[in-house]
C-alpha positions as a Markdown table, in Angstrom:
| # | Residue | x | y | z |
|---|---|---|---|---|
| 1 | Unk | 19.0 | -22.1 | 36.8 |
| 2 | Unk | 22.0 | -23.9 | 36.8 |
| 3 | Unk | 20.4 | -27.3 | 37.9 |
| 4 | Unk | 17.8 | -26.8 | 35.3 |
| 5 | Unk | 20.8 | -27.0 | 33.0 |
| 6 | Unk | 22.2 | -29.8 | 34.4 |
| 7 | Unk | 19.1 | -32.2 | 33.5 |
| 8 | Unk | 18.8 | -30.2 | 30.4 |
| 9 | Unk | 22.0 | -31.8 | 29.6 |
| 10 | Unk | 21.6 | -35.1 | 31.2 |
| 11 | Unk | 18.3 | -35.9 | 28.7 |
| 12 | Unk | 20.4 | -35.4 | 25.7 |
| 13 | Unk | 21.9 | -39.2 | 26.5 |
| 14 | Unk | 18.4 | -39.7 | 26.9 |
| 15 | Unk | 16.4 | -38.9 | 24.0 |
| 16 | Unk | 19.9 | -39.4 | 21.2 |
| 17 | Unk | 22.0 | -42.1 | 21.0 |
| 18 | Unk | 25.0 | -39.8 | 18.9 |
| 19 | Unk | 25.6 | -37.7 | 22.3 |
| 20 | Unk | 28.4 | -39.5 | 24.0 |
| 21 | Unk | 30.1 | -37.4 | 26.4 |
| 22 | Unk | 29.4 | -34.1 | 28.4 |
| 23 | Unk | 31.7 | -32.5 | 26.8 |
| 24 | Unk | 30.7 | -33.4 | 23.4 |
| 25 | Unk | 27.6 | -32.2 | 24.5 |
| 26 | Unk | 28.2 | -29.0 | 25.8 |
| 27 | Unk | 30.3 | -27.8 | 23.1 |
| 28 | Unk | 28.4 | -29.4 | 19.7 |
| 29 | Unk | 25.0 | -29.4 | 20.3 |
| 30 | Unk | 23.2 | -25.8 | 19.1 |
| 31 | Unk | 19.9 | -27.1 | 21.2 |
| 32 | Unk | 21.7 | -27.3 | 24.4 |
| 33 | Unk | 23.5 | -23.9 | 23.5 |
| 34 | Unk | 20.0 | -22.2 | 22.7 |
| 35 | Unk | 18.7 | -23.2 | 26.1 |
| 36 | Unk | 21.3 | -21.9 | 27.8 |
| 37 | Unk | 20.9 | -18.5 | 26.3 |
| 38 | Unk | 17.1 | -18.5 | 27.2 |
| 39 | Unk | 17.7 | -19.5 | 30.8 |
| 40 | Unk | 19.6 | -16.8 | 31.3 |
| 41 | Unk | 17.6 | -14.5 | 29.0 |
| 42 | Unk | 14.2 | -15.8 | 30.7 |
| 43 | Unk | 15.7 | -15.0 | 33.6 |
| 44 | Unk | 16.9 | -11.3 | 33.3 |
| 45 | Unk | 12.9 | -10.5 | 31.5 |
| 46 | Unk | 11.4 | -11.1 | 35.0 |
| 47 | Unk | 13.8 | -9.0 | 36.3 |
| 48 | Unk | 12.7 | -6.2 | 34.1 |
| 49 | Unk | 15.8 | -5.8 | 31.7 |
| 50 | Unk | 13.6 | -6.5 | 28.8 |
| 51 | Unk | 16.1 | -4.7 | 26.9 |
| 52 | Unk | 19.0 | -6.9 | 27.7 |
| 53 | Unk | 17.3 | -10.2 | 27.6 |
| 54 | Unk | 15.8 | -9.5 | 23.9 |
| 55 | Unk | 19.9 | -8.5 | 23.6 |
| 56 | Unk | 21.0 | -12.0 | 24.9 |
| 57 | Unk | 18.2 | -13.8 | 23.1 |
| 58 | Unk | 19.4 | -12.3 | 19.8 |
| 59 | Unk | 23.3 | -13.4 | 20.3 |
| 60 | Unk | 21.5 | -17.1 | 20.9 |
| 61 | Unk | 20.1 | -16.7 | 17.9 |
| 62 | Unk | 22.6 | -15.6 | 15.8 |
| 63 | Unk | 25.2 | -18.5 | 17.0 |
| 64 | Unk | 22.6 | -21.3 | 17.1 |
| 65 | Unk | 19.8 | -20.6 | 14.5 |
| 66 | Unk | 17.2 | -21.1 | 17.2 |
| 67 | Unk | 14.8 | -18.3 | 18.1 |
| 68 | Unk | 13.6 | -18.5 | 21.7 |
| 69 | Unk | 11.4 | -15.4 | 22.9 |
| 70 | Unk | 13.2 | -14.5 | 26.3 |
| 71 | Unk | 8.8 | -14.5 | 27.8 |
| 72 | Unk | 8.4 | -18.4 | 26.6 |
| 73 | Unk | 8.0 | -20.4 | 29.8 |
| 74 | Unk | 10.2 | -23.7 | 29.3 |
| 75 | Unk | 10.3 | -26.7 | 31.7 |
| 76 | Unk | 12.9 | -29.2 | 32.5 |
| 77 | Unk | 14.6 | -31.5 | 30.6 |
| 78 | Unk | 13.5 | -29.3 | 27.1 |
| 79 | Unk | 15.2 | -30.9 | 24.0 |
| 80 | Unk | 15.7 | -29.1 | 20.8 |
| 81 | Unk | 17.5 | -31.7 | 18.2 |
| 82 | Unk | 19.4 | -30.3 | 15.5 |
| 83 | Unk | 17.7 | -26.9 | 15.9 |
| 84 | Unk | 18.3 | -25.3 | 13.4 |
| 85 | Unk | 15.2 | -23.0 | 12.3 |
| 86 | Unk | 13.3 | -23.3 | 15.4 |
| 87 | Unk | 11.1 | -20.8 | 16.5 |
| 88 | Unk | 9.3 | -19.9 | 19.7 |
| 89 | Unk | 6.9 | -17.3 | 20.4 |
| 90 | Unk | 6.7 | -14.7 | 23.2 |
| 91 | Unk | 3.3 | -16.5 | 25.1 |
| 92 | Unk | 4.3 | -20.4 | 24.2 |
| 93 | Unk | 4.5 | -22.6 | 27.3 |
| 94 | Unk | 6.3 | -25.5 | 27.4 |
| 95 | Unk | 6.3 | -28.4 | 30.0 |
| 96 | Unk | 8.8 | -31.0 | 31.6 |
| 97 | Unk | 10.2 | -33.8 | 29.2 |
| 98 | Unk | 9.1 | -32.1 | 25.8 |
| 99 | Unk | 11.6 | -32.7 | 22.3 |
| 100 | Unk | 11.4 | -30.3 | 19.5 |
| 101 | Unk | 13.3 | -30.9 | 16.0 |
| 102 | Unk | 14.6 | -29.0 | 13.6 |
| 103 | Unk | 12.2 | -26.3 | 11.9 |
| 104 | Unk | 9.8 | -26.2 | 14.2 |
| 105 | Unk | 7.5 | -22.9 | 14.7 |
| 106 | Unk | 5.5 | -22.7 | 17.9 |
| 107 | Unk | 3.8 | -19.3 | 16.3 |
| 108 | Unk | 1.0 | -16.9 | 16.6 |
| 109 | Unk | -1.8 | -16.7 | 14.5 |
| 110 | Unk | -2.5 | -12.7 | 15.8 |
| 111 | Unk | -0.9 | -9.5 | 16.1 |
| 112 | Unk | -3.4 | -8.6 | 19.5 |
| 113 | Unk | -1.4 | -8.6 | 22.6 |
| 114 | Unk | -2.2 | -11.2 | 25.1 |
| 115 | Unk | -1.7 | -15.3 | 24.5 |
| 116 | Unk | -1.6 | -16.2 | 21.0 |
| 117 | Unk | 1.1 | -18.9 | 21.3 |
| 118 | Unk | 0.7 | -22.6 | 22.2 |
| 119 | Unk | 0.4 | -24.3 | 25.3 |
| 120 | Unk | 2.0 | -27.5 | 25.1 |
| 121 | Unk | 2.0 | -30.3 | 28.3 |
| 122 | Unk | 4.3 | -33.0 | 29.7 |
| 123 | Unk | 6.1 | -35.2 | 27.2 |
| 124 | Unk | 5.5 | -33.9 | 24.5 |
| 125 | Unk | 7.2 | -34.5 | 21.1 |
| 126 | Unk | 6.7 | -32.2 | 17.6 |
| 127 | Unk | 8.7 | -33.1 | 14.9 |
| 128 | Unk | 10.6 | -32.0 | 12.0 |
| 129 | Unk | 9.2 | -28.9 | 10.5 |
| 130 | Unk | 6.2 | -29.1 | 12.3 |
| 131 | Unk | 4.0 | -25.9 | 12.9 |
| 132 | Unk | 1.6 | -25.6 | 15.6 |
| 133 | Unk | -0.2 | -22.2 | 15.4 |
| 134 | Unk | -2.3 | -20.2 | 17.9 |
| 135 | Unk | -3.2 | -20.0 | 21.3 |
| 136 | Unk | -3.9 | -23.8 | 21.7 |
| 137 | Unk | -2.6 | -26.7 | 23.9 |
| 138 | Unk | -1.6 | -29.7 | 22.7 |
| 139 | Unk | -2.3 | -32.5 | 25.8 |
| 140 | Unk | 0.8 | -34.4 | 27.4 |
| 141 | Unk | 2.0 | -37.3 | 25.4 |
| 142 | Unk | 0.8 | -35.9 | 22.2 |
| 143 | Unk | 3.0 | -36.3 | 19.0 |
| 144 | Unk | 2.6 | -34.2 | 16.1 |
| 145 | Unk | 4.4 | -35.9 | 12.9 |
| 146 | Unk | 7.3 | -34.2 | 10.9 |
| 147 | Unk | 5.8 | -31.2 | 8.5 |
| 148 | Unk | 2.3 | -31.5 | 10.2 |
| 149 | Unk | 0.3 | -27.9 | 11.0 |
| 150 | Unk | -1.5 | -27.8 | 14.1 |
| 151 | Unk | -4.4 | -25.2 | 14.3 |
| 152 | Unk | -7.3 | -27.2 | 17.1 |
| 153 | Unk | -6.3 | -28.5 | 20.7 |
| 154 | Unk | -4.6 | -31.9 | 20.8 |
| 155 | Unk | -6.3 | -34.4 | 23.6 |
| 156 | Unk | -3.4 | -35.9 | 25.7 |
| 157 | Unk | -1.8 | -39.0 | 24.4 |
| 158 | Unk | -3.0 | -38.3 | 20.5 |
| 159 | Unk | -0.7 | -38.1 | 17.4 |
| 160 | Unk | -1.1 | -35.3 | 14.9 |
| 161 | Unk | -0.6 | -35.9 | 11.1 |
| 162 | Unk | -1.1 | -34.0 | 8.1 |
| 163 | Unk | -2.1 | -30.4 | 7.0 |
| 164 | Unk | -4.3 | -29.2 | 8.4 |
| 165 | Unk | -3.2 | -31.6 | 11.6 |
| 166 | Unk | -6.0 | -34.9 | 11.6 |
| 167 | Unk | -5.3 | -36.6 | 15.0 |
| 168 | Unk | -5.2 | -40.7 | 14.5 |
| 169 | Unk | -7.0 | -42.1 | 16.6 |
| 170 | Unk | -6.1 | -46.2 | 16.9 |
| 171 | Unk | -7.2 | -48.6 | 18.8 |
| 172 | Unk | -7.1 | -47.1 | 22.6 |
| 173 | Unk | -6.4 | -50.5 | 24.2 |
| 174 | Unk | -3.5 | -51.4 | 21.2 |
| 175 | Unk | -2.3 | -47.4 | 22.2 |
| 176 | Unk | -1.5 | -47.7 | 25.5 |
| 177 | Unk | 0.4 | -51.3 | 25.2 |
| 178 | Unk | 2.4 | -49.6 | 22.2 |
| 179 | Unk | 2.8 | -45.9 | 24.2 |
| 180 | Unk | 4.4 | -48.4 | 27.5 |
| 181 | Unk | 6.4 | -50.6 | 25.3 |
| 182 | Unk | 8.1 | -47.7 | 23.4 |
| 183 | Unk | 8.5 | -45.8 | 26.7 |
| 184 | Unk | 10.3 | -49.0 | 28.2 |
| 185 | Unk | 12.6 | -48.9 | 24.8 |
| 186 | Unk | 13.2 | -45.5 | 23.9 |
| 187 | Unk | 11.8 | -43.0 | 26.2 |
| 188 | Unk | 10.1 | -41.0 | 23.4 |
| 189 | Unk | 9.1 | -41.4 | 19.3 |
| 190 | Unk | 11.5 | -39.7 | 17.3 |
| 191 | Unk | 10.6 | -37.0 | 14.9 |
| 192 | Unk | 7.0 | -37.5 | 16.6 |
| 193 | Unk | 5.6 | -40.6 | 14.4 |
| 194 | Unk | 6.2 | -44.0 | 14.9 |
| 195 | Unk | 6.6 | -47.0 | 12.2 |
| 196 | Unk | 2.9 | -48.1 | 12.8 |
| 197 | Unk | 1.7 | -45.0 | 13.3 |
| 198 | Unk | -1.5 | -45.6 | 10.4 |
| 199 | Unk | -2.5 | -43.2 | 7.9 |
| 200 | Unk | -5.7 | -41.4 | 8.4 |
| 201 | Unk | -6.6 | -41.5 | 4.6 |
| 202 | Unk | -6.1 | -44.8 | 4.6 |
| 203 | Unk | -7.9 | -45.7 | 7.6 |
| 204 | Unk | -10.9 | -43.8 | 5.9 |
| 205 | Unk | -10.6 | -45.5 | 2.3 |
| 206 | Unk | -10.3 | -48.5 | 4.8 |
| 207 | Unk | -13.6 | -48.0 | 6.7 |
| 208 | Unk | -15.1 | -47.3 | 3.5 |
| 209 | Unk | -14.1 | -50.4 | 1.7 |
| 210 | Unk | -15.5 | -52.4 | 4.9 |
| 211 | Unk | -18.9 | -51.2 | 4.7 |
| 212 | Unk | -18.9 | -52.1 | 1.0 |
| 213 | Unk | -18.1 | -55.5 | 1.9 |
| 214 | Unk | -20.9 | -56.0 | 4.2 |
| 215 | Unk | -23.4 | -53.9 | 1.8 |
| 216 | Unk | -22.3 | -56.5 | -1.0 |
| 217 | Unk | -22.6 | -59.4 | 1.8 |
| 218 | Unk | -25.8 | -58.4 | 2.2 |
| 219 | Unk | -27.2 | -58.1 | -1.5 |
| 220 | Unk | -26.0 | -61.8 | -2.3 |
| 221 | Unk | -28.2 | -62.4 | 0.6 |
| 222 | Unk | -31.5 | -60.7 | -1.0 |
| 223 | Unk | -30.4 | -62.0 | -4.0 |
| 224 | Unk | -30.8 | -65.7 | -3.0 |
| 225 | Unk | -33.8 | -64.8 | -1.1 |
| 226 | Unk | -35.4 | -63.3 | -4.2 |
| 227 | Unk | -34.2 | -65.8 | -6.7 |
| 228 | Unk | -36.0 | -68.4 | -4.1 |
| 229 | Unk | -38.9 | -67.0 | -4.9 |
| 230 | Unk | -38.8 | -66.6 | -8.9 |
| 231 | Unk | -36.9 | -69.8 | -10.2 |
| 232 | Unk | -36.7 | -67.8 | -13.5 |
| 233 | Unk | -34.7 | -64.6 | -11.9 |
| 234 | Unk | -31.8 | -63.8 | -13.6 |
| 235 | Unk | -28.7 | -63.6 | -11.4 |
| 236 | Unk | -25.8 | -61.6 | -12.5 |
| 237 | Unk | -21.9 | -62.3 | -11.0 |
| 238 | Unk | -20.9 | -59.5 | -9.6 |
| 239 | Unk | -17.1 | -59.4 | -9.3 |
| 240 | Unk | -15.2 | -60.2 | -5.9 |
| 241 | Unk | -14.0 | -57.7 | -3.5 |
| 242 | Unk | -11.3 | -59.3 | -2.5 |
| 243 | Unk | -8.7 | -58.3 | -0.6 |
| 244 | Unk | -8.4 | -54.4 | -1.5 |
| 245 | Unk | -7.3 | -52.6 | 1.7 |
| 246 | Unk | -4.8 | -49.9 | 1.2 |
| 247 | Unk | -1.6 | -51.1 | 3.0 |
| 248 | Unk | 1.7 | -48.7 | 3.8 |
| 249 | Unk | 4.0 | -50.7 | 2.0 |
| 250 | Unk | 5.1 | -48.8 | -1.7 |
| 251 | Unk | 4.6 | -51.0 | -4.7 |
| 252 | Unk | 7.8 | -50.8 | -5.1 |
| 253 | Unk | 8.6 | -52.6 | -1.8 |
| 254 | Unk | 6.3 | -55.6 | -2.6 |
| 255 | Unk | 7.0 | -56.1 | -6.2 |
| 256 | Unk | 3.7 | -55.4 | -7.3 |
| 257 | Unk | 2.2 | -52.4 | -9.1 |
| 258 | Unk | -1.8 | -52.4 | -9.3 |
| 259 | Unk | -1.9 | -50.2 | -12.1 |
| 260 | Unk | -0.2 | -52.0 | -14.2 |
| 261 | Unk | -1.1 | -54.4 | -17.4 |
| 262 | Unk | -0.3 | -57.3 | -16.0 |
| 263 | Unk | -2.6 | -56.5 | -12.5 |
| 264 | Unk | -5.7 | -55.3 | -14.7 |
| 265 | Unk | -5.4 | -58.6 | -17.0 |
| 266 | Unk | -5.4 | -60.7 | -13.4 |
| 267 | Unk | -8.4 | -58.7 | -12.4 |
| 268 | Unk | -10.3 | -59.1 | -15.4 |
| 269 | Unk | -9.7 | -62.8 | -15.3 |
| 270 | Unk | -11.1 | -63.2 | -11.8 |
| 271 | Unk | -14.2 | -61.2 | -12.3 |
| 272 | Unk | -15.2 | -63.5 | -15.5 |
């Protein structure tokens, strides 16, 4: 137990760039303080004191704000940041190298005895005020974004957005030079979501917008083809596309607000 808590320490440094000392560590950080409590409560529920470790686990509780079921099976090098409002059911298993954040539930979705909390794997990282619900199990090197709600099984190495949880799936090739590059800077993604992480939305809207380009591609071409045939066919201009994916930046970031007077009166001069 005790060398369990020695790495559990050690990846603090690791995984937040505040922690600067031990010390600091040991006597600050309400994570560190509910792991602590649930080693030693984990340990005293396999020993049959149920009694006593739901005892211990309720002190932890009461001085840290974190809720760890003295059952839940936790591996090494576990990282709660903040903590405050975490929760963690009886059945949940966790593996080696996982983070949690602040307000994060790792609930049941049934009062039936048996497993009805989640299984997640190595390296795993759910952030802020993330819920992930039921007896499911989320892959290693999954991320599931800050205020996301996880109800399906996560495939290793995918990142969970939204509510309900839509898993974005980027290019695979592009995922695993991003997933080495960030390991080789920071070891993890904070909060679960990193800056390029896309938008699922947008990547729909996106994929949309494509296949009215090539629809509209492919019209002009009938439309020559037909006008080749009937000199007298009358052609209408239909206005250009353009340029019209939906980007992450805010308007306010750019400058530029597409709904406003100004945008509409550009538009309007293009098309004619």
């Amino acid at each position: 137990m005790f060398k369990q808590i020695r790495e559990d320490i050690r990846c603090v440094f690791d995984r937040d760039p505040a922690a600067r000392t031990i010390f600091e560590v040991l006597t600050t950080y309400p994570g560190v303080h509910a792991l602590m409590f649930h080693r030693l409560s984990h340990g005293l529920w396999h020993l049959g004191l149920r009694w006593l470790a739901r005892w211990i686990s309720a002190i932890g509780r009461w001085f840290t704000g974190v809720e760890i079921h003295p059952g839940a099976n936790i591996g090494q090098r576990f990282f709660i940041d903040h903590g405050m409002g975490v929760v963690i059911g009886e059945t949940a298993q966790i593996g080696d190298d996982c983070t949690l954040y602040h307000g994060v539930t790792l609930g049941g979705t049934s009062w039936e005895k048996g497993k009805r909390h989640p299984t997640l794997g190595n390296n795993v990282v759910v952030g802020a005020g993330a819920k992930v619900l039921g007896p499911i199990t989320l892959g290693d090197g999954v991320r599931v974004g800050s205020n996301s709600v996880v109800v399906k099984d996560v495939l290793s190495g995918a990142t969970v957005v939204g509510v309900p949880g839509r898993v974005v799936c980027p290019d695979r090739s592009e995922a695993e030079r991003r997933r080495h590059a960030t390991a080789q800077k920071l070891g993890f993604d904070a909060y679960g979501a990193t800056q390029d992480a896309p938008d699922p939305v947008a990547n729909a809207i996106n994929s949309l917008l494509d296949h009215v380009h090539v629809m509209d591609s492919k019209m002009e071409t009938m439309c020559a083809a037909l006008k080749r045939l009937d000199a007298e066919y009358a052609d209408v201009a239909l206005p250009e596309l353009g340029d019209c994916s939906i980007s992450d930046a805010s308007a306010e970031d750019t400058g530029f607000d597409p709904g406003s007077a100004d945008a509409k009166r550009e538009r309007l001069d293009e098309s004619n």
